[in-house]
C-alpha positions in Angstrom: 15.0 4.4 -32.2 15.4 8.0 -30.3 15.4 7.9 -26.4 15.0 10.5 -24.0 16.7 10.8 -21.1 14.4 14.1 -19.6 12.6 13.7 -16.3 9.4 14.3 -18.4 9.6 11.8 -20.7 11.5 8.9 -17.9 8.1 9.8 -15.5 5.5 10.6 -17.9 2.1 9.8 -16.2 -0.2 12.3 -18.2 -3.2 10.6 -19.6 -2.4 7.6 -16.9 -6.2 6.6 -15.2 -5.2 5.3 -11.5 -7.0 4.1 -8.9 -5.8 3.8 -5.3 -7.8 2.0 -2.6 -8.0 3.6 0.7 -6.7 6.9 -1.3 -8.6 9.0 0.6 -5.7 9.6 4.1 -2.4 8.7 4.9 0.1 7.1 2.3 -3.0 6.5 -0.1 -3.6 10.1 -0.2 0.4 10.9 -0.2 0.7 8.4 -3.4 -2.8 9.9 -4.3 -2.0 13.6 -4.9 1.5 12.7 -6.3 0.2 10.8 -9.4 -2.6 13.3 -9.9 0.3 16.2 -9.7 2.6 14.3 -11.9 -0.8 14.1 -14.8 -2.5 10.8 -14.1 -6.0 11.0 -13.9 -6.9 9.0 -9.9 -9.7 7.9 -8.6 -9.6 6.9 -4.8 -11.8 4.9 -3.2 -12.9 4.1 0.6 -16.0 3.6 2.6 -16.5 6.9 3.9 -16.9 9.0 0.5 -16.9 12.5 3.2 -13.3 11.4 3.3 -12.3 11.0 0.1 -14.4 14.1 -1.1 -12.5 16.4 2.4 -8.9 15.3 0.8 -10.1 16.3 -2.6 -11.4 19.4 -1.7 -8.0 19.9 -0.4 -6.0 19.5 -3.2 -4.0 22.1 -5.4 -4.4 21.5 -8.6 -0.7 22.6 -10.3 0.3 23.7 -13.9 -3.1 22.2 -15.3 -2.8 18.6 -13.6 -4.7 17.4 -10.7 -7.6 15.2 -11.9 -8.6 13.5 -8.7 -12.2 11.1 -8.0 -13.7 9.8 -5.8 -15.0 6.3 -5.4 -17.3 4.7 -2.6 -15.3 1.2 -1.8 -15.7 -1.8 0.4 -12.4 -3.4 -0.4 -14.0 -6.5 2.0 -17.3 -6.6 -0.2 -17.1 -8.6 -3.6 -20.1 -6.6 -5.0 -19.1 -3.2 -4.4 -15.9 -4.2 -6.1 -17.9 -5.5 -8.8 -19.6 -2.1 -8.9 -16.8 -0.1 -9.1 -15.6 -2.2 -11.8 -18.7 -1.3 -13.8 -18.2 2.0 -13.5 -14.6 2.6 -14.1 -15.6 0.3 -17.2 -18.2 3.2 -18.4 -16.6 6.0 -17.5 -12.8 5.3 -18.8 -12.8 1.5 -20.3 -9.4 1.1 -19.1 -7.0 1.5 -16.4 -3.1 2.0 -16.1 -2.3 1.7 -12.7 -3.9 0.0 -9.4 -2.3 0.9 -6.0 -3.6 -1.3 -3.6 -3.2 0.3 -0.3 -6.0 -0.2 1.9 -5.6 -1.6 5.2 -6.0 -1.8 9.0 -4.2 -3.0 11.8 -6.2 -5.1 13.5 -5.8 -6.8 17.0 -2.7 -5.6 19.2 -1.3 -6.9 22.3 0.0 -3.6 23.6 1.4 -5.4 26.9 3.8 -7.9 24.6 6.4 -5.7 24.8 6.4 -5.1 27.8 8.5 -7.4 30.3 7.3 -5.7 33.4 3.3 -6.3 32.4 2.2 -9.1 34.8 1.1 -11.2 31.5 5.0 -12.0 31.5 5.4 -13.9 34.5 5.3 -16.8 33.1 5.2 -18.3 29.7 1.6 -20.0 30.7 0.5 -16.4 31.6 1.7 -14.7 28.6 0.0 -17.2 26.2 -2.9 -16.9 27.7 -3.3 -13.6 27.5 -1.9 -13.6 24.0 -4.9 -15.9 24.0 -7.8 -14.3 25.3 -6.5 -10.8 23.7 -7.7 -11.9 19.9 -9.8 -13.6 18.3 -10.1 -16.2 15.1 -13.0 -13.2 13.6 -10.1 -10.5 14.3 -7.8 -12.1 12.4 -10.0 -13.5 9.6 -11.4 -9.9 8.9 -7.9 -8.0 9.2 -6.9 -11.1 6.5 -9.3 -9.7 4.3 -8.6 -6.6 4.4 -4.2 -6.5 4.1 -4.6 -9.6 2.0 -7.3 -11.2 0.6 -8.7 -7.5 -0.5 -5.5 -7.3 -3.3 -6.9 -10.6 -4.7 -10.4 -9.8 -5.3 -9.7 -5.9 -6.5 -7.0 -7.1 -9.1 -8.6 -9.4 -10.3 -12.0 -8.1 -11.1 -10.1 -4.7 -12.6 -7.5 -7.0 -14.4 -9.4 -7.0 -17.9 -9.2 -3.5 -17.6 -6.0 -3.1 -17.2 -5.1 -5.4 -19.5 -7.2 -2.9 -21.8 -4.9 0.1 -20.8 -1.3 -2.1 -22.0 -2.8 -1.9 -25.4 -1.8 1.7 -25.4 1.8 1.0 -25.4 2.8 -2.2 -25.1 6.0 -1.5 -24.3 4.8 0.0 -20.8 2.1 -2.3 -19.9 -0.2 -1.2 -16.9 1.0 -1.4 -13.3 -0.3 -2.6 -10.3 1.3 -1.8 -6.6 0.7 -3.5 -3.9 1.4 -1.4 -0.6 3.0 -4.1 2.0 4.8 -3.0 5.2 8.4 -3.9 6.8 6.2 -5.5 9.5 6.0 -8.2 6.5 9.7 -8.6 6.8 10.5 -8.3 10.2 10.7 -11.2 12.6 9.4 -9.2 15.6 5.7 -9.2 16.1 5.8 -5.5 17.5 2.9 -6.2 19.4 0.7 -7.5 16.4 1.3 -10.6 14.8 -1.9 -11.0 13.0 -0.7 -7.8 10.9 2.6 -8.5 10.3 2.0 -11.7 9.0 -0.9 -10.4 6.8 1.5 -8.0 5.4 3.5 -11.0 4.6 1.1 -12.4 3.0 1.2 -9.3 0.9 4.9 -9.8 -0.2 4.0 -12.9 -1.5 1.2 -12.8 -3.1 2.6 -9.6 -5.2 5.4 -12.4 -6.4 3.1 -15.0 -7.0 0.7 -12.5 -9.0 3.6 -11.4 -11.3 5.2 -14.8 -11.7 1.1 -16.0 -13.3 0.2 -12.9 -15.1 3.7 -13.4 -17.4 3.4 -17.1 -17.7 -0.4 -16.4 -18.2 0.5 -13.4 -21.0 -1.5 -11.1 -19.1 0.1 -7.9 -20.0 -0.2 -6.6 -16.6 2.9 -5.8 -14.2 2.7 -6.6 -10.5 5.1 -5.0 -7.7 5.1 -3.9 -4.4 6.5 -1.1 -2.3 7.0 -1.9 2.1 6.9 1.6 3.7 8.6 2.1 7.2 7.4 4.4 9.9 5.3 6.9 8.3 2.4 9.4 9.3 -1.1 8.0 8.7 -3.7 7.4 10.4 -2.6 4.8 11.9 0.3 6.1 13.2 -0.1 9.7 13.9 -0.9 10.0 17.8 2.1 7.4 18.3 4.4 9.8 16.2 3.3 13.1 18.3 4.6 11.5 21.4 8.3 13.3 20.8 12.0 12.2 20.8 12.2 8.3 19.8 8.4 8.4 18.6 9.5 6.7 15.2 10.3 3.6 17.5 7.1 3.9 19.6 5.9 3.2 16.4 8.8 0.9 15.2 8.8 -1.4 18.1 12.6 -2.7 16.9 15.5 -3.6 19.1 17.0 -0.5 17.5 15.4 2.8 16.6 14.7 4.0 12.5 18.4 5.1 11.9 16.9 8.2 9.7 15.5 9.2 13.2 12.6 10.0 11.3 9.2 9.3 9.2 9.6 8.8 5.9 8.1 11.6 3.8 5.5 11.9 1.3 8.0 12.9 -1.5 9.8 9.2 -0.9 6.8 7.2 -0.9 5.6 8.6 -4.4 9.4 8.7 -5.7 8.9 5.3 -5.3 5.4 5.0 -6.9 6.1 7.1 -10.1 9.0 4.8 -10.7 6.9 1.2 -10.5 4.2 2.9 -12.5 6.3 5.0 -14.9 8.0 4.2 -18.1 11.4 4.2 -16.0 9.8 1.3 -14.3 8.7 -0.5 -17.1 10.8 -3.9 -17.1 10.6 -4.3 -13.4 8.1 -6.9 -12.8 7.7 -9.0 -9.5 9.8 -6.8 -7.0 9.6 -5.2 -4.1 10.9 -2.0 -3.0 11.7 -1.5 0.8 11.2 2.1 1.7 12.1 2.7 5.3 15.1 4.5 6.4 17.5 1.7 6.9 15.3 0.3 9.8 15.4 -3.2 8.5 19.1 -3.0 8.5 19.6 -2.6 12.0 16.7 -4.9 13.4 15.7 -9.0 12.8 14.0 -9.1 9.9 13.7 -12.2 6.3 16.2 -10.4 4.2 
């Protein structure tokens, strides 16, 4: 059998349908424009469609690829996923790759981190404020959005991109699920509902690999944990100057990169999960975050 070793034929996405969740800002839209560059046909979704048709209307369409859709999305709502399900099913009858990255914060203690704050004269005071700060609905609904969301978009788009490994089953159809190093890191930087959601993430991107092969569901499952990069979640933070990655980072010791990560390493990353050079890499997860997690507390 003949192999190729070019770039073109190692990263070949043309003819590749995507969708990305929350594609339409930040590293959805980074991971967005790199697949549709790169020849995959992407559809993002979100809940404002002005957003997701702004981005589009931005986008340089290079060397003839560049196909990019949008798709009005509550990741929360099981029947506008089922929606969107029908329609991806009329329009294409198959998909190739699913980046799940929508998500939100969700409630932060700001004054955690702080020792001088008055919440931290005493451990009876700081509890309670951690307390009174959140709430069981804040945490529920950021739950369903990090985590629970992944679930509920796989699976309903899992027949069709069971559909899409039928093409060449030797590079069955990806899915990436977009967790954070806030999953890893045994710090709360100020939020621990969303670090532990993102947790959540890491595991259930195993857990969906390990029963889709013992299942013989053709389908790959992986995961990518970006560090400190520009979104809009993170943007005003990351305009505040010198050591603005860890006003972001919240770690015991800055992102060694002293930088964001870009938007050429997140989708280096992508292409290679979703790729034929990714092909027999099932179940992992790639940590993306200029050495931060090896300089601060974190699971691995």
């Amino acid at each position: 059998m003949a192999t190729s070793f070019s770039l073109d034929s190692i990263f070949d996405l043309k003819d590749r349908i995507a969708v990305v969740t929350g594609g339409g800002t930040g590293i959805g839209w980074m991971i967005a424009q790199g697949l549709a560059t790169n020849g995959a046909k992407v559809y993002i979704t979100g809940r404002r469609r002005d957003v997701l048709e702004k981005s589009i209307a931005s986008f340089e369409r290079k060397d003839g690829f560049g196909e990019i859709f949008p798709i009005q999305m509550d990741v929360t709502s099981r029947e506008s996923i089922s929606a969107v399900k029908q329609e991806l099913q009329a329009k294409e009858g198959k998909l190739h790759i699913l980046i799940n990255n929508a998500g939100q914060v969700g409630p932060v203690s700001r004054f955690f981190n702080n020792l001088s704050s008055p919440e931290h004269e005493s451990p009876e005071k700081l509890g309670d404020a951690l307390f009174n700060n959140e709430s069981f609905e804040q945490w529920a609904q950021l739950y369903t959005i990090n985590s629970s969301s992944i679930f509920f978009v796989t699976t309903a788009l899992l027949g069709l991109l069971a559909k899409g490994s039928e093409d060449n089953k030797q590079y069955p159809s990806s899915v990436v699920n977009i967790s954070s190093i806030s999953g890893y890191m045994k710090l709360a930087q100020n939020h621990f509902a969303y670090n532990s959601s993102k947790a959540a993430v890491s595991h259930l991107t195993k857990m969906m690999a390990t029963e889709f092969v013992l299942k013989k569901i053709p389908v790959r499952v992986s995961g990518i944990a970006p560090g400190v990069y520009e979104s809009e979640l993170t943007a005003e933070r990351l305009s505040k100057g010198p050591n603005s990655t860890n006003i972001v980072g919240q770690g015991i010791q800055p992102v060694p990169a002293d930088r964001p990560g870009t938007a050429q390493e997140m989708v280096g990353a992508v292409i290679f999960l979703v790729s034929p050079a990714g092909g027999y890499t099932n179940g992992q997860e790639i940590i993306v975050d200029g050495s931060y997690l090896a300089v601060n507390p974190s699971r691995i």
